[in-house]
C-alpha positions in Angstrom: 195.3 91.1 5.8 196.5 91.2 9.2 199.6 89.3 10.3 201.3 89.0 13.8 205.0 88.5 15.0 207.5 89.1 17.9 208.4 92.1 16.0 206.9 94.3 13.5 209.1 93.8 10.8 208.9 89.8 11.1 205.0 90.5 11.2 205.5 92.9 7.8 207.9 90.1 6.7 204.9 87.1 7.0 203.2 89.4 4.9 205.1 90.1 2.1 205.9 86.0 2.0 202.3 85.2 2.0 201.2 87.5 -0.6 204.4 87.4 -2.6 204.9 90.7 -2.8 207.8 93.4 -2.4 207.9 96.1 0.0 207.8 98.8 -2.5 204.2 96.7 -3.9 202.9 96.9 -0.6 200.4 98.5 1.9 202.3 98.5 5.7 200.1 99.3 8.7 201.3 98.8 12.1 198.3 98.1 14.2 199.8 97.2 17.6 203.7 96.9 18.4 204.7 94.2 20.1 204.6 94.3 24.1 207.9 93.0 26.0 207.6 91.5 30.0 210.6 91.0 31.9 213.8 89.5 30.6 212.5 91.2 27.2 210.2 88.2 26.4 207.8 89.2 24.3 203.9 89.4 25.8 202.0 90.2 23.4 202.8 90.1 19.7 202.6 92.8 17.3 199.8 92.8 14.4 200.4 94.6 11.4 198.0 95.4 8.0 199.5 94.4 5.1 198.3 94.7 0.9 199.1 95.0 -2.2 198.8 98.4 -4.0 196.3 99.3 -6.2 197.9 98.7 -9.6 197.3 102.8 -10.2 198.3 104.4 -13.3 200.3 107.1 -13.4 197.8 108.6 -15.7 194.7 107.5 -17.5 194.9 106.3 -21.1 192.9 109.8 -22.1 195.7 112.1 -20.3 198.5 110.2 -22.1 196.7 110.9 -25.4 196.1 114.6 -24.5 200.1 114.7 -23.4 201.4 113.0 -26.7 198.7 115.2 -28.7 200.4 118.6 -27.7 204.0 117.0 -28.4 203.1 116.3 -32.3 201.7 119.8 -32.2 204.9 120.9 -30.9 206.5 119.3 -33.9 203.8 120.6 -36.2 204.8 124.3 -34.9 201.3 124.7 -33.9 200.1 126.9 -31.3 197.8 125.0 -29.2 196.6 123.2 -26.0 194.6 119.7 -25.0 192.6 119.5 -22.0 190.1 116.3 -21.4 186.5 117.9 -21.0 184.9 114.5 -20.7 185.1 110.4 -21.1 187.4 109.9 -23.6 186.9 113.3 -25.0 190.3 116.2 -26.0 189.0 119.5 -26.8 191.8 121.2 -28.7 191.8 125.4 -28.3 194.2 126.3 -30.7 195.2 130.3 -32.1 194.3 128.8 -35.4 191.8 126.3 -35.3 192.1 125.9 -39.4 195.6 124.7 -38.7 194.4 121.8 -36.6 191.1 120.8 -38.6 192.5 120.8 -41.6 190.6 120.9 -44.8 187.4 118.9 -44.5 188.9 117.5 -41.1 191.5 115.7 -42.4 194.9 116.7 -39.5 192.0 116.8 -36.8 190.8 113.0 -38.0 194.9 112.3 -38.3 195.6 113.1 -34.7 192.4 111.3 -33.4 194.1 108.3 -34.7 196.7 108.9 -33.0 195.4 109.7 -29.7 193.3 106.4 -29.8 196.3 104.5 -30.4 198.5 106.1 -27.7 195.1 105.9 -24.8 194.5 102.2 -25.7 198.3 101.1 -25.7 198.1 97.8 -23.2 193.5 97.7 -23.0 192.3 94.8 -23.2 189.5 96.3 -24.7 189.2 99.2 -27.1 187.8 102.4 -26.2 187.0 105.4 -29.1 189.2 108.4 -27.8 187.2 111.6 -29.8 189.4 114.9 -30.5 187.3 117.6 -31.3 188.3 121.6 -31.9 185.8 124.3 -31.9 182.7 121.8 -32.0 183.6 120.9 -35.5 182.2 117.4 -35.2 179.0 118.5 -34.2 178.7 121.0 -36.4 179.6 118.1 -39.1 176.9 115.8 -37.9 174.6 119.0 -38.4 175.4 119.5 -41.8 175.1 115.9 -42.5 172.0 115.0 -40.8 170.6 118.0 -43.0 172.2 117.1 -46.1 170.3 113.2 -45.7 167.1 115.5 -45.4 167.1 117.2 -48.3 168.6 114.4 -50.3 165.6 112.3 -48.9 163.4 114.6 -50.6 165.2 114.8 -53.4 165.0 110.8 -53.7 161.2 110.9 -53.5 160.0 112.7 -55.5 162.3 111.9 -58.6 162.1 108.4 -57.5 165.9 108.1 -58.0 168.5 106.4 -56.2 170.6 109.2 -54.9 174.4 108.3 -54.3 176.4 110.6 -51.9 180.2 111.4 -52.0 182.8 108.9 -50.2 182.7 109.1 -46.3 184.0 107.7 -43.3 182.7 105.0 -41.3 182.0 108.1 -38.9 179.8 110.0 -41.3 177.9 107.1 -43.1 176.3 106.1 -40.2 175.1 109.5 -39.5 173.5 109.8 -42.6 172.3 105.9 -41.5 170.9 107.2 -38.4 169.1 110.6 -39.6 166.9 108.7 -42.6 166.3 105.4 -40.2 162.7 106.4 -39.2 162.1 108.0 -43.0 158.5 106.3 -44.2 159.7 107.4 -47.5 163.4 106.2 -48.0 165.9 103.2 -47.0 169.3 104.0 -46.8 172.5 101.4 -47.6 176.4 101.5 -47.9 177.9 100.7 -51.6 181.3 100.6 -52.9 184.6 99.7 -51.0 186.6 102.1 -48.5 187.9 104.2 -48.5 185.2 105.3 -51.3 182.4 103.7 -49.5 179.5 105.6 -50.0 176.1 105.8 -48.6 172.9 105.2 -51.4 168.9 106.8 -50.6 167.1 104.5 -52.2 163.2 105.6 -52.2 160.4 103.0 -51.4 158.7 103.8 -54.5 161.6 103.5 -57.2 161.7 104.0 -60.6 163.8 100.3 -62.1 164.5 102.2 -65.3 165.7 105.9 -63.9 169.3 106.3 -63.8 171.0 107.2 -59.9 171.4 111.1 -59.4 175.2 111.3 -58.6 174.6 114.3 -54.9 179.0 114.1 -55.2 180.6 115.6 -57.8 183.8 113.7 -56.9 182.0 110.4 -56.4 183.6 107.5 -56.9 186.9 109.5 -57.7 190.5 108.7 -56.3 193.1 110.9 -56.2 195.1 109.7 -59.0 192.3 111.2 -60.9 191.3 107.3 -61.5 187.5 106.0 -61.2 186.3 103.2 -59.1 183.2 101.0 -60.4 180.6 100.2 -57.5 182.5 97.1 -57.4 185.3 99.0 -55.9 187.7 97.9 -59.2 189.9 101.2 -60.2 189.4 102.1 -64.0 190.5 105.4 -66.2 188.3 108.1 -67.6 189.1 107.9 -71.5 188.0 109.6 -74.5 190.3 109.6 -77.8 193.3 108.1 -76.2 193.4 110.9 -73.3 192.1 111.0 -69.9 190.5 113.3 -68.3 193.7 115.0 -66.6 195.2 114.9 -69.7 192.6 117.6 -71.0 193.4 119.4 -68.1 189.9 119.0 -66.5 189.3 119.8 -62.9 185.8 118.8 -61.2 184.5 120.2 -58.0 184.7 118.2 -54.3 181.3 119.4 -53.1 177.3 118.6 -53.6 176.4 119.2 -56.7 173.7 121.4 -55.8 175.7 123.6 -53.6 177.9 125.9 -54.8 181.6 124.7 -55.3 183.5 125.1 -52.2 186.0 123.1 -49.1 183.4 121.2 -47.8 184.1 119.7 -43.9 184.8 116.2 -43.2 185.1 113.8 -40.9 187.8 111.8 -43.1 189.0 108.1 -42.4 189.2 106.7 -38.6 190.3 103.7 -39.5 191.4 102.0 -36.1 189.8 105.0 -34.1 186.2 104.0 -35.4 183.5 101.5 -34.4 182.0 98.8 -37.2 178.3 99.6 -38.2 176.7 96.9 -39.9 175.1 100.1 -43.0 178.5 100.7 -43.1 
């Protein structure tokens, strides 16, 4: 807005009164000085610009996250570096990448958390900050999207229900996504988190044929507990002992694949988006 005076600084001084501003919160342009005839009466007044500044951050939400993300690795005694390589996307390049995934994803899914909660600190809307190292999340969905295939097979022709290890919200819906077109298969969520778990049901099932368990730790905690599909937390016990008692250990991957750390996307919890499959 433009304002006028005898001087500049009473024309600047309109302008911070009329838009209640400070000097500091404003944008000054002198557009004419003021002219002065004789005596010093003034002429012609002086017009000045003046606006409030552009409430600019010092840094986007996504840079603050990338900034605090290297401290914790600093604190973590990890040799790495964050650099933004898209919307709301930190690619981590690290001398040991296995020190920032973590088995089955679980310190890269920790300091996604983190990073959400740090870039969304004053939004009034929440925005999904992803933190990915060495592609690992699409090399996840990969293995997942192919796991859903196979298991889809698996579901129709043994006309079973087939229920899959716990996953994240993350993961389910992947598994949601890849079978959503299958002519052969539905797909829904069972059980409560975080041992939610996605079931292949097949169009043609058999009522009386008991579900093929694709997780050998499903519906495990780690206490060594079980959960019921009602999400209630019961012990495995024969003759008085459990199972730990006996000293049994059971693998953590598909049971047709050969036992071994299997990748994960692990819990977002405030980091995540709701699915209704979920």
């Amino acid at each position: 807005m433009e304002f006028t005076g005898k001087t500049a600084e009473e024309a600047v001084k309109k302008g911070l009164e009329t838009l209640n501003i400070s000097e500091e919160d404003a944008e000054i342009e002198i557009i004419e000085d003021a002219v002065k005839g004789l005596f010093g009466k003034v002429k012609k007044e002086a017009v000045v610009s003046v606006k409030k500044k552009e409430n600019k951050k010092q840094s986007s939400g996504t840079e603050k996250a990338a900034d605090f993300i290297l401290k914790v690795f600093d604190i973590m005694n990890i040799d790495a570096k964050a650099e933004i390589t898209g919307e709301n996307k930190i690619t981590v390049f690290a001398t040991e990448s296995s020190e920032v995934i973590g088995y089955r994803g679980e310190v890269l899914d920790a300091v996604q958390v983190l990073a959400g909660a740090v870039a969304n600190i004053g939004n009034k809307e929440y925005k999904k900050v992803v933190v990915d190292c060495e592609n690992y999340r699409g090399r996840r969905e990969e293995t997942l999207i192919n796991l859903a295939h196979k298991l889809e097979q698996k579901a129709t022709e043994t006309r079973r229900k087939v229920l899959l290890e716990p996953m994240s919200p993350f993961e389910r819906r992947i598994i949601h996504t890849a079978l959503a077109e299958s002519s052969t298969v539905k797909t829904e969520s069972d059980g409560k988190e975080p041992l939610r778990y996605v079931v292949i049901i097949p169009n043609d099932l058999d009522a009386d044929a008991k579900p093929y368990n694709a997780g050998a730790n499903h519906g495990r905690n780690r206490n060594g507990g079980r959960f019921d599909q009602k999400g209630g937390k019961r012990n495995d016990r024969r003759g008085g002992r459990d199972n730990r008692g006996r000293g049994e250990r059971r693998g953590s991957g598909f049971t047709e694949e050969k036992r071994k750390p299997s990748l994960s996307f692990g819990t977002y919890l405030g980091n995540s988006l709701k699915d209704k499959n979920d």
